[in-house]
N, C-alpha and C positions, 0 to 999 in steps of 0.2 A: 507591727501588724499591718499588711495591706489592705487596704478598703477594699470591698466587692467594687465588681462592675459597673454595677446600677447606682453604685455611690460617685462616682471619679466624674470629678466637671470638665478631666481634660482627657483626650485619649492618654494612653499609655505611653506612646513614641514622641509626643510632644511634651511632656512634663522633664522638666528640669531641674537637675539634682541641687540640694544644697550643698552649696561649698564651706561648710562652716569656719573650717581651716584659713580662709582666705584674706585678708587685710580687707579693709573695707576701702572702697575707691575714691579720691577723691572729684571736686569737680571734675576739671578738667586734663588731670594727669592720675594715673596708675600708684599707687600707694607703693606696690613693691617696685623697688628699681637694680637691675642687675650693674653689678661691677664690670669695668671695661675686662674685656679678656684677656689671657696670660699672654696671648699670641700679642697685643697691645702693648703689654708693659715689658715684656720683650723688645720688640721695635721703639719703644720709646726709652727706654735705656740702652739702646743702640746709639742712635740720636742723637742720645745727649754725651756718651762716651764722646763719640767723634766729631761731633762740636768742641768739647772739650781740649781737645787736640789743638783742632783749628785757632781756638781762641787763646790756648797758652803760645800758638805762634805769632799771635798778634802781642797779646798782651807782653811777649820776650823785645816784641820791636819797641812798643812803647816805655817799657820798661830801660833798655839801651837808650832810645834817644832822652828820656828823662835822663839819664846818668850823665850824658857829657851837653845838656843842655841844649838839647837839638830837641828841631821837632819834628813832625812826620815827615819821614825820605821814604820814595817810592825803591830805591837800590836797596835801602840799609835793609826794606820790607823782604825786599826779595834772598837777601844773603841770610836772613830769618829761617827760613824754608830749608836752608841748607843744614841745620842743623839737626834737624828729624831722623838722618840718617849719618850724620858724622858727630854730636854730641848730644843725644838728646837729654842728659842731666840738664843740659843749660836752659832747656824751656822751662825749667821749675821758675825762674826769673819774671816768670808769665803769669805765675799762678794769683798775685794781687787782681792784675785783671779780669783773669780768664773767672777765678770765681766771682765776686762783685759781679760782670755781667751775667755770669749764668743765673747769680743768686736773684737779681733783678726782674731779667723775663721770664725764671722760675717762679716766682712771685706773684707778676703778673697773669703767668697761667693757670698760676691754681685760685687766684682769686676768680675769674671766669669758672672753673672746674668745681670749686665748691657754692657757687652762686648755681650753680646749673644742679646741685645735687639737692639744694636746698629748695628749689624750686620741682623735684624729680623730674626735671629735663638728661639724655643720655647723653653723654659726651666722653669724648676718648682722655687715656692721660696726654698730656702735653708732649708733643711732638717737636724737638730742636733742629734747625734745618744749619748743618755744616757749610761753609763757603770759605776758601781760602782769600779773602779779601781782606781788609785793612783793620776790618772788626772780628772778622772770626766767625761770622754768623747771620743768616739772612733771618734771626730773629725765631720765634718761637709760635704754636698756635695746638687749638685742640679742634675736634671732628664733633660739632655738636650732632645729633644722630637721632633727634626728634621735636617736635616742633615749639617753640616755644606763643605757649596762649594767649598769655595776657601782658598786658601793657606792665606791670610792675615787675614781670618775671623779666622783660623786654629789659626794661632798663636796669637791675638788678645784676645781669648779665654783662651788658654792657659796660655801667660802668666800674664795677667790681676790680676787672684787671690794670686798667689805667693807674685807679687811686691807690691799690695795694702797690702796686709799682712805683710809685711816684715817692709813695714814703717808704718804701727800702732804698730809693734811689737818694734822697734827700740827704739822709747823713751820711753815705759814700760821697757824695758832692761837699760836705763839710769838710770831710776828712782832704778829699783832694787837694779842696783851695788851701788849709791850712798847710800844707805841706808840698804847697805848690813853687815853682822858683820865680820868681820877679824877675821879668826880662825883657828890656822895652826894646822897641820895635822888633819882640819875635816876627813877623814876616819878612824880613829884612833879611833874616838866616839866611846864608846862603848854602847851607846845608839840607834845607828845608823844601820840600816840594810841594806841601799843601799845610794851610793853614786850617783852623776848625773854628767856625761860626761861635758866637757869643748868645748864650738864651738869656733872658731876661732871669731868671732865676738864677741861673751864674755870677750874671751882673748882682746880684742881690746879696747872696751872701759872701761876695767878694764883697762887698760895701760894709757885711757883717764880720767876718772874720780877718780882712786885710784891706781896712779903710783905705790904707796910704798907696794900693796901687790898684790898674786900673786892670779889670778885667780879663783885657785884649792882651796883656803882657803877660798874664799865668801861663807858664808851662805848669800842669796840671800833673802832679803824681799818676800812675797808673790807676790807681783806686777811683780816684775824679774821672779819667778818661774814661774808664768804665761807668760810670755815672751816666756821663755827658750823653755817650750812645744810647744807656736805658732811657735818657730824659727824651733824644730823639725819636726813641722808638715809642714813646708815649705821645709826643705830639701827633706822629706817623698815623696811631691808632686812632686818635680823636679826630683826625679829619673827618666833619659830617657828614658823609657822603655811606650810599650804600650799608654793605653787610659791615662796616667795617662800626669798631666799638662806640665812636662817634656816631655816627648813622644810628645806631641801635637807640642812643640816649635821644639823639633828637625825633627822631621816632616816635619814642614812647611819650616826648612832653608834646608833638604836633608832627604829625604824618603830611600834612598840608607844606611845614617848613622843611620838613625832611624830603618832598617828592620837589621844589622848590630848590634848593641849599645842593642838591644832586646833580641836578642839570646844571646849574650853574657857575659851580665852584671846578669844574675841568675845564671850565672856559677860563674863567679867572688866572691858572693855572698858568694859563700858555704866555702869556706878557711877565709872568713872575719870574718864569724861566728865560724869559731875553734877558730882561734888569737885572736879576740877582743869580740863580743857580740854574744851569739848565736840566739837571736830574728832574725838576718840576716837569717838564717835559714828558718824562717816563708816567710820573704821577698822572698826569691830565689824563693820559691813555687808559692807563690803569682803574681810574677813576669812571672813566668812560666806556667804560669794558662793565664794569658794576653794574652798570643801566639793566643790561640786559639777563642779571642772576635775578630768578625768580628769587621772591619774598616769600615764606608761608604768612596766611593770615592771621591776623587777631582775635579770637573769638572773644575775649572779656576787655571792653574797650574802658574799662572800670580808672580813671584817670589818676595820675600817683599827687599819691598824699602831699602833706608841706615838706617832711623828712626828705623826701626825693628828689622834690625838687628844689630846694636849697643844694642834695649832693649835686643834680644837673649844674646849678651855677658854679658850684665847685667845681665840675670836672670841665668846663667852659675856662675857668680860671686857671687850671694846671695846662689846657694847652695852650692860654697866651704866655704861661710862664716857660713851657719850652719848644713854643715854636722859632724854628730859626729861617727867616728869608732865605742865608746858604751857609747851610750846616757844611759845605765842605767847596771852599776855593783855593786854586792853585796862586803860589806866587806870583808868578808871570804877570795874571791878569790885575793882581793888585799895585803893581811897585810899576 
């Protein structure tokens, strides 16, 4: 029954309907959250198909040079390529690698994608970016698509993807080393045209599962090589700088060490790449380029619990375990 006239405290045209229907809202994020779109899950199992590709052509290389005890040759890479159109049964050979790595920074994107759903932040599915390079893949990322509020959503986000990553990556790194071939002075190969950097977590459970040889001499199962790349592409992400998942952690424990640790660390950058790998090079720009992507703000600066910040020292911990000074040098410069 509607009120008369003389009864109603508001006009007519300004009262507002109940929505009784409606989820009720929370602080600072929307209760209902829509699912990425079909046109989405389309394009990202696009993606992922031809990365898929890409990376059983890598992992067919490393798979050959593991069989007759070689290591990475930039030739042998390229007569790889040849087979997509005159044998392609033989990239099945690939398939150790190519899943292990997909399985890895599949991993780590859905660890971000359900940290963001859990929080009702928008984000796309995981997006695989193809490259016919020595890995198969310029790695993996989602579209987050609304702003994230608070400091624990911040870091929740952040370091979600690293540490899911890091422990699917862990026991494909057992499995490598165990099944890895002893082979001293692999750079020495002269079939070899790049050697691959040692992480400290390699060192480690080469200490655990094959005390009597030394790291540097693992020719690594394809499985491990797949490893090695997730392990690099986890240290990749923790650098603290910017938008990047490191940046996001150190953010959310100090915004002061975060505006600080930005500026700084592209500088640092540029001498890492004369000494050791000059890809750091690429990085400093890259890094330097971050400076200028706008941040959304913080609205609940509500600071994280002890639970969080122990994972922050943990995820501090997993990139000294596989940051590598140069994750990738040629012979030449070594011998």
């Amino acid at each position: 029954m509607t009120p008369p006239e003389s009864e109603r405290t508001v006009p007519p045209f300004l009262e507002v309907p109940a929505w009784h229907g409606r989820p009720p809202q929370g602080r600072y994020y929307a209760a209902d959250q829509p699912h990425p779109s079909t046109r989405s899950l389309v394009l990202s199992s696009g993606l992922f198909a031809l990365t898929l590709v890409t990376s059983l052509i890598a992992g067919t290389h490393f798979a050959a040079a593991y069989a007759h005890n070689q290591a990475a040759s930039l030739d042998a890479f390229e007569q790889t390529f040849r087979l997509v159109y005159r044998n392609p049964v033989a990239l099945l050979a690939g398939l150790p690698f190519a899943l292990t790595l997909l399985g890895i920074l599949l991993a780590h994107e859905l660890g971000h994608y359900f940290a963001c759903r859990h929080h009702h932040i928008r984000a796309s599915y995981p997006y695989f970016i193809p490259a016919p390079t020595l890995i198969g893949t310029f790695g993996a990322f989602i579209l987050i698509r609304s702003p994230i509020r608070s400091m624990r959503a911040l870091f929740d986000v952040g370091a979600s993807g690293p540490l899911v990553g890091f422990l699917v990556a862990l026991p494909a790194m057992g499995y490598g080393v165990l099944h890895a071939k002893v082979i001293p002075a692999l750079a020495a190969d002269g079939n070899a045209d790049l050697v691959f950097g040692v992480p400290l977590i390699l060192r480690l459970v080469t200490a655990m599962l094959q005390p009597n040889a030394h790291a540097s001499d693992l020719l690594l199962h394809p499985v491990g090589r797949a490893a090695w790349v997730g392990m690099f592409a986890t240290a990749l992400n923790l650098l603290p700088v910017g938008q990047l998942d490191g940046g996001h952690i150190v953010r959310s424990v100090s915004p002061r060490l975060h505006r600080w640790i930005s500026l700084s660390l592209p500088i640092a950058l540029v001498p890492l790449g004369y000494f050791q790998w000059q890809g750091w090079w690429i990085w400093a720009l890259i890094l330097f380029g971050l400076q200028f992507v706008r941040m959304a703000p913080i609205y609940d600066p509500t600071p994280l619990d002890p639970n969080r910040r122990f994972a922050a020292v943990v995820s501090f911990a997993v990139f000294i375990l596989c940051f590598m000074p140069y994750p990738v040098e040629s012979v030449e410069r070594l011998l």
